[in-house]
Backbone as JSON, one array per atom type, in Angstrom:
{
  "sequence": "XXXXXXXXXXXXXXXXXXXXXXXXXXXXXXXXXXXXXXXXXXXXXXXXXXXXXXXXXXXXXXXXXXXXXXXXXXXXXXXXXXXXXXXXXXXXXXXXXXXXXXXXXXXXXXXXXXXXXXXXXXXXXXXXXXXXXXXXXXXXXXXXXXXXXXXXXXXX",
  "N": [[129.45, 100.78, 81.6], [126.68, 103.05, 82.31], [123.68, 102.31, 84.24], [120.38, 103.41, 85.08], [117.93, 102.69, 87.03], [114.43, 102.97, 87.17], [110.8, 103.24, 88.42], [107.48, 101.08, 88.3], [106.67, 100.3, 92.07], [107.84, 97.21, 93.04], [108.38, 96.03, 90.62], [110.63, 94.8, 90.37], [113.15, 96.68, 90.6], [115.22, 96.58, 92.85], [115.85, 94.33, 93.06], [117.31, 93.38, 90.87], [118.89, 95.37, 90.75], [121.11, 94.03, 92.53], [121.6, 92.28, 91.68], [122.84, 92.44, 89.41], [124.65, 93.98, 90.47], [125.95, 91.5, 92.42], [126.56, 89.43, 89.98], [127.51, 90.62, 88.1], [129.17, 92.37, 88.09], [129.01, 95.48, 88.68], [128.9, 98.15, 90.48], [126.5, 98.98, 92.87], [124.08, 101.64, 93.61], [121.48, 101.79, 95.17], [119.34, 104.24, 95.82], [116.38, 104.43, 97.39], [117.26, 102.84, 99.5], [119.64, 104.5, 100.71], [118.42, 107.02, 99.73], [118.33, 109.91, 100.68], [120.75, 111.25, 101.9], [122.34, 110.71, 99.63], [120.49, 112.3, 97.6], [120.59, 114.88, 98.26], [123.1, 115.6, 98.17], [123.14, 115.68, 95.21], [121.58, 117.5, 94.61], [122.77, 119.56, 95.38], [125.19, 119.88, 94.24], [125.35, 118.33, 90.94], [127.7, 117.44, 89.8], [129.61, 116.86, 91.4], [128.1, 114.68, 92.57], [128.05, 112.65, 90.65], [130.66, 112.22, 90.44], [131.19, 110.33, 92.24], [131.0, 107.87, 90.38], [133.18, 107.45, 88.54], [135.23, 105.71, 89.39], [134.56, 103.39, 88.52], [133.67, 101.33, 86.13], [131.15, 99.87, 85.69], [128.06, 101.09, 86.24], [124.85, 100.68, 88.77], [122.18, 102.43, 89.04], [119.25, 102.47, 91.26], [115.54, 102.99, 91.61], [112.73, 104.19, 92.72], [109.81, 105.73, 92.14], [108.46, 108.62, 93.1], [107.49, 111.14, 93.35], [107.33, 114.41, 91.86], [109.4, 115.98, 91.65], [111.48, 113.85, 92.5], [111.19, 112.71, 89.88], [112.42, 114.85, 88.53], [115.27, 115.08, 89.39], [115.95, 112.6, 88.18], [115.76, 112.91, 85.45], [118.28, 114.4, 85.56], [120.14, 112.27, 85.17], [120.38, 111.52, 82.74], [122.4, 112.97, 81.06], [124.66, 112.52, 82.35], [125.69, 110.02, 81.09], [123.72, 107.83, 81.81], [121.76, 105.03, 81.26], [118.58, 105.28, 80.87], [116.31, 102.81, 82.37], [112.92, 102.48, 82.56], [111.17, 100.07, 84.63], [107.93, 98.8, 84.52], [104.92, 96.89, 83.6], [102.86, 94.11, 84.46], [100.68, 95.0, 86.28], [99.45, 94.05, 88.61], [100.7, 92.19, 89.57], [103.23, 93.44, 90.27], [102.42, 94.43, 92.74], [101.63, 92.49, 93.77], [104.37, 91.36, 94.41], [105.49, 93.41, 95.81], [103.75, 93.74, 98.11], [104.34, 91.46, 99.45], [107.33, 92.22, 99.99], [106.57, 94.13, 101.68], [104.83, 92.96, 103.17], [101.28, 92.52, 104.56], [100.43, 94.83, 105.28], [97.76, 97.08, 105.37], [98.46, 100.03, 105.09], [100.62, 99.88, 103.58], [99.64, 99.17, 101.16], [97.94, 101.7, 100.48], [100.57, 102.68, 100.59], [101.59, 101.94, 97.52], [99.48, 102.23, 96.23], [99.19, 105.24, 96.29], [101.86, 105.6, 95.07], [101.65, 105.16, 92.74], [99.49, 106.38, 92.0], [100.53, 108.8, 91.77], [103.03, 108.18, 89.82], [100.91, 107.91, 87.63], [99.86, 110.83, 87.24], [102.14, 112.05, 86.68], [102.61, 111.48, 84.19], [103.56, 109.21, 83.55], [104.87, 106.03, 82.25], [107.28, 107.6, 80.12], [108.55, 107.99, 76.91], [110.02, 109.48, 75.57], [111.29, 111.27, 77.39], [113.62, 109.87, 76.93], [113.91, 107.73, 78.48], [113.5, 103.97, 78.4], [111.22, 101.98, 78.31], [110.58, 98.93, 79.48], [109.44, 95.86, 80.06], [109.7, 93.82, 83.42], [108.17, 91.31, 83.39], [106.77, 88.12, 82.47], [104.55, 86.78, 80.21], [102.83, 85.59, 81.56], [102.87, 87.28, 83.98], [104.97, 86.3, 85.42], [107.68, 87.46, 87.39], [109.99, 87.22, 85.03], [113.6, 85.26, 84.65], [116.35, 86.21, 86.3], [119.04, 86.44, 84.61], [118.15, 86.56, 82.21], [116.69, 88.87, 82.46], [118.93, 90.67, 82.82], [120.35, 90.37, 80.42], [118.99, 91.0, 78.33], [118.59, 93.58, 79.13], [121.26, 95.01, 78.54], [121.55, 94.7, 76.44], [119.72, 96.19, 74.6]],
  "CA": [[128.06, 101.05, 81.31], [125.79, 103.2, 83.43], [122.12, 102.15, 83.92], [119.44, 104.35, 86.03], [116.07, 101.9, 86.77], [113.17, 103.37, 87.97], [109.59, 102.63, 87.91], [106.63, 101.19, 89.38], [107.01, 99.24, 93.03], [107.48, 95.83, 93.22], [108.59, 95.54, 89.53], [112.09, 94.28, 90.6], [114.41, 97.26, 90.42], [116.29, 96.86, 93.08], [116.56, 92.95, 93.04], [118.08, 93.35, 89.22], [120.5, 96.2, 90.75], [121.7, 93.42, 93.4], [121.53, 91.43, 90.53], [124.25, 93.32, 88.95], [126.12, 93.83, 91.59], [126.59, 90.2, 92.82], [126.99, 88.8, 89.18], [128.14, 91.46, 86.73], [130.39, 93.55, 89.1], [128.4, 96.43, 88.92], [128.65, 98.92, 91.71], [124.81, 99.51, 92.86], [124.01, 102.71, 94.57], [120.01, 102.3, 95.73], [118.4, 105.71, 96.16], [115.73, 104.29, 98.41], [118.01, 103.02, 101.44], [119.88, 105.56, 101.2], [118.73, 108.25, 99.1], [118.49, 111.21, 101.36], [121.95, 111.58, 101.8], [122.48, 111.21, 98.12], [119.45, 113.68, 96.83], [120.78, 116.5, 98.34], [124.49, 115.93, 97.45], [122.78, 115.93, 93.66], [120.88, 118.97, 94.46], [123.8, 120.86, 95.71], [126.16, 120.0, 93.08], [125.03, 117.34, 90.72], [128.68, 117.01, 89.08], [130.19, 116.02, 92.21], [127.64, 113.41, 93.15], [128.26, 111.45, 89.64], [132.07, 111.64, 90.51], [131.62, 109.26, 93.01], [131.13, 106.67, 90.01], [133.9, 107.7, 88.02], [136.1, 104.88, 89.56], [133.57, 102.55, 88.04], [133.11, 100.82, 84.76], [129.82, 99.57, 85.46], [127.22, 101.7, 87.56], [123.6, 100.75, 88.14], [121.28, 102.93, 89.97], [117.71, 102.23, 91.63], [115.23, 104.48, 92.56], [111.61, 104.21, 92.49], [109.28, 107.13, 92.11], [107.33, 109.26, 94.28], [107.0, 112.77, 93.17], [107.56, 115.27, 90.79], [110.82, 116.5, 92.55], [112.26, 112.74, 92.03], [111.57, 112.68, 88.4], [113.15, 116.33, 88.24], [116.41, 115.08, 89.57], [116.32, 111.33, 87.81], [116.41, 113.32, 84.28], [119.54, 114.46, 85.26], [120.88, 111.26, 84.7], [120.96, 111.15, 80.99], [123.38, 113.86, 80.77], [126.02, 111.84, 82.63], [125.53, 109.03, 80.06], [123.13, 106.94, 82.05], [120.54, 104.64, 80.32], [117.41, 105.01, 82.11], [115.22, 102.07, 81.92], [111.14, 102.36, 83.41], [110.2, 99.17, 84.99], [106.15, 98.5, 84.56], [104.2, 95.45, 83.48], [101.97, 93.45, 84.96], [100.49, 95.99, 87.57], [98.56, 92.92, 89.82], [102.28, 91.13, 89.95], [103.7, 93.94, 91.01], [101.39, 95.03, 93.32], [102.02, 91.26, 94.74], [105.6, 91.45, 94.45], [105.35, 94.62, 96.44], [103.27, 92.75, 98.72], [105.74, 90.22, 99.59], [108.16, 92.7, 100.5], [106.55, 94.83, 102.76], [103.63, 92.57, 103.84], [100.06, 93.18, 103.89], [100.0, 95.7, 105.89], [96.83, 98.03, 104.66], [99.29, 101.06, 104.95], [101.62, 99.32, 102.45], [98.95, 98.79, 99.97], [97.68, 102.72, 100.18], [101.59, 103.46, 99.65], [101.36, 101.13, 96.6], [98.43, 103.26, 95.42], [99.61, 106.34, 96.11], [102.74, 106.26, 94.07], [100.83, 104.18, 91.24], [99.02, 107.51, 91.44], [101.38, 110.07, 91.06], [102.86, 107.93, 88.21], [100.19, 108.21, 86.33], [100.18, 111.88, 87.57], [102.99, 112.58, 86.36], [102.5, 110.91, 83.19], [104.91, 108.44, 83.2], [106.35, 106.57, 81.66], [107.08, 108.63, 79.03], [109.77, 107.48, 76.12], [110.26, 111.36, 75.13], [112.03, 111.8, 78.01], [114.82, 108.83, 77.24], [113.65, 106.23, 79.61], [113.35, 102.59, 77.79], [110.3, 101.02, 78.97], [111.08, 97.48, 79.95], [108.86, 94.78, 80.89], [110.85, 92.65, 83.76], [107.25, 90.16, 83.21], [106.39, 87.45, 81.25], [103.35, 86.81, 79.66], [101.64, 84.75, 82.59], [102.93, 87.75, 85.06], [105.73, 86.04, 86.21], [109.22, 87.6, 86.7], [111.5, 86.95, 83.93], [114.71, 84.96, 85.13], [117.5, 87.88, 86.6], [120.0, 86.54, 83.51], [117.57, 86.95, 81.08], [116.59, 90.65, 82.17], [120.4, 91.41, 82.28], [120.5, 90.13, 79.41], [117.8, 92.25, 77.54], [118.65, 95.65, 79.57], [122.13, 95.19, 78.47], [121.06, 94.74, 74.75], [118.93, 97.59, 74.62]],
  "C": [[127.41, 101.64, 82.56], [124.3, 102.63, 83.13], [121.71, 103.18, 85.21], [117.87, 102.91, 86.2], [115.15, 102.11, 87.46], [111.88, 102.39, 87.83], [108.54, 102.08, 88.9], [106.93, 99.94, 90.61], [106.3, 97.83, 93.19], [107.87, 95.45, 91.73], [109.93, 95.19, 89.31], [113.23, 95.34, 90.1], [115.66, 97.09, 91.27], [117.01, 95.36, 93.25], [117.33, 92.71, 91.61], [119.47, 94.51, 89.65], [121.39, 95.54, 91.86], [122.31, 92.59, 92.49], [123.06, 92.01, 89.89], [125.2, 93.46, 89.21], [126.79, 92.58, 91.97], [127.32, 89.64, 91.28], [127.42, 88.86, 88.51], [128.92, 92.36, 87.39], [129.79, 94.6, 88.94], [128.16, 97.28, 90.24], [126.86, 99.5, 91.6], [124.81, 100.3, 94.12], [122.13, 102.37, 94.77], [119.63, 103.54, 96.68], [117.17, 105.49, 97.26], [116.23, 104.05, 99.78], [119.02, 104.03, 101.75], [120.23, 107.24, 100.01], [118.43, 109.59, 99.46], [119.66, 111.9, 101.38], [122.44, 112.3, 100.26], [121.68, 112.82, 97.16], [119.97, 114.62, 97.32], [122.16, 116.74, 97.86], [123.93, 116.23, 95.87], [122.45, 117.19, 93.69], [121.9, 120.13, 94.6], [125.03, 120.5, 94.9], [126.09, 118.4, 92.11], [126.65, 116.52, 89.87], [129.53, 116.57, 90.28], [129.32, 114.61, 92.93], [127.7, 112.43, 92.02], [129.88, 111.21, 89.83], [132.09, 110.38, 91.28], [131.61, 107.84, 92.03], [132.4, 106.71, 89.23], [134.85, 106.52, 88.33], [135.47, 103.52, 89.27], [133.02, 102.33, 86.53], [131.71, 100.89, 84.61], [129.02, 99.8, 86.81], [125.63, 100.99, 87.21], [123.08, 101.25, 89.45], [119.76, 102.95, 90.44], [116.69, 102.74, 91.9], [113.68, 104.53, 92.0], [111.01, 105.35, 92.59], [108.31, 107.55, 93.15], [106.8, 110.48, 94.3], [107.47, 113.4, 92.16], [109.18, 115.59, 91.1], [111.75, 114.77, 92.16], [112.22, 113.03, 90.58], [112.85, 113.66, 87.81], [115.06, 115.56, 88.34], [116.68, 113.35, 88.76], [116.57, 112.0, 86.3], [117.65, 114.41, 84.22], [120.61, 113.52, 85.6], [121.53, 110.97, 83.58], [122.19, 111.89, 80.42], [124.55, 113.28, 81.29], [125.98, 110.59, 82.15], [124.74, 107.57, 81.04], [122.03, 106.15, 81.25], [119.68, 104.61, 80.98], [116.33, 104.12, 81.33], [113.87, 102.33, 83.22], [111.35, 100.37, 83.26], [108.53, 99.01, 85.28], [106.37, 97.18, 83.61], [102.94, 95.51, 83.85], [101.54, 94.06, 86.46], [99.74, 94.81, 88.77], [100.46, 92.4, 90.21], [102.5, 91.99, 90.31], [103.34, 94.22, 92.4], [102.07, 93.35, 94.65], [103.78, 91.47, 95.08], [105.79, 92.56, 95.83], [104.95, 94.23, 97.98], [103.84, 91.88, 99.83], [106.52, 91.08, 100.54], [108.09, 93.41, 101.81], [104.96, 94.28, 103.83], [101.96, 93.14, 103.5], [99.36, 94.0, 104.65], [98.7, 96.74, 105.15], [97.94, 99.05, 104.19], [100.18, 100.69, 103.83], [101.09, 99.61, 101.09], [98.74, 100.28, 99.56], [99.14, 103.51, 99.67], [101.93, 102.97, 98.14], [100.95, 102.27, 95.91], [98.53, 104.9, 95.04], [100.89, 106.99, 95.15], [102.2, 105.43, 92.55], [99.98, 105.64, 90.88], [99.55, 109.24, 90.99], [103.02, 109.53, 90.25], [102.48, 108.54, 86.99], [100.0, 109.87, 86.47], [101.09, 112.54, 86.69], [103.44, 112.46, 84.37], [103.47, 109.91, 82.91], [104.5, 106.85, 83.1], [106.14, 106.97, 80.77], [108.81, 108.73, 78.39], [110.44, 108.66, 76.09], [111.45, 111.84, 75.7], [113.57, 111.23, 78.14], [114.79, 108.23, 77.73], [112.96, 105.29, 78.65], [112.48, 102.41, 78.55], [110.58, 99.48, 78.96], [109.98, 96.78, 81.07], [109.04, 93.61, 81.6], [109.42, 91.08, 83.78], [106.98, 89.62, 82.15], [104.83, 87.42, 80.9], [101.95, 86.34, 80.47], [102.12, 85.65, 84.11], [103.89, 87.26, 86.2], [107.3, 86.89, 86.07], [109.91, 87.01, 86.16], [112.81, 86.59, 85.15], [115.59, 86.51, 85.01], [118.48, 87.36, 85.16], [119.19, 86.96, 82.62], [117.16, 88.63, 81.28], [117.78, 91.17, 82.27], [120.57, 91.4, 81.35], [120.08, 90.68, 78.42], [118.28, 93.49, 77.87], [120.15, 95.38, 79.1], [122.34, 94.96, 76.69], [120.54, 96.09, 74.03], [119.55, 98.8, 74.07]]
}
């Protein structure tokens, strides 16, 4: 199985693609620590940068958004049979979640805002395009246990 999981920060993509990795054997490539390297191998030949999973049952890839130019290259995922799920929710939890991770630095918060705004920018999410929307929150804004959202995104 491949998965792709984008979406907005702080809504647990890449702790569900660790998630994966530690408990479901899933090789996890995260695009944020090191997706420079990666983005341009895609750009300059996108059929040799999916070989590298080829020796892999089960891929899941991470990759939060930030621009038009990301989206561009995340819908060519679907074509190498990835499932792309959107992470959103509970935009305050995330926002905390987010929070958490990188402190409360002001600067943190305006990068928060800034890709929360070219999101919605961009219009996303947006089913149309093949991305599952998936809510990793419960009803009181808490993250959902990691088995139970494997459990769901692997239903789906």
């Amino acid at each position: 199985m491949r998965i792709l999981i984008t979406g907005v920060p702080g809504s647990g993509k890449t702790d569900i693609g660790d998630y994966l990795n530690t408990d479901h054997d899933f090789y996890h490539l995260n695009m944020e620590l090191d997706g420079i390297t990666h983005i341009q191998e895609f750009i300059d030949d996108p059929t040799v940068f999916f070989q590298q999973f080829n020796e892999h049952s089960n891929v899941v890839v991470t990759w939060g958004f930030s621009t038009a130019h990301t989206e561009r290259i995340q819908n060519g995922f679907l074509p190498a049979g990835f499932k792309w799920f959107w992470f959103d929710g509970n935009r305050e939890a995330s926002l905390s979640a987010f929070r958490t991770r990188t402190g409360d630095d002001p600067m943190a918060r305006l990068d928060y805002n800034t890709q929360i705004a070219n999101i919605a920018n961009a219009n996303l999410p947006d089913t149309t395009r093949g991305m599952i929307l998936y809510n990793p929150f419960d009803s009181s804004g808490t993250f959902k246990e990691r088995e139970l959202i494997v459990t769901e995104l692997l239903e789906l």
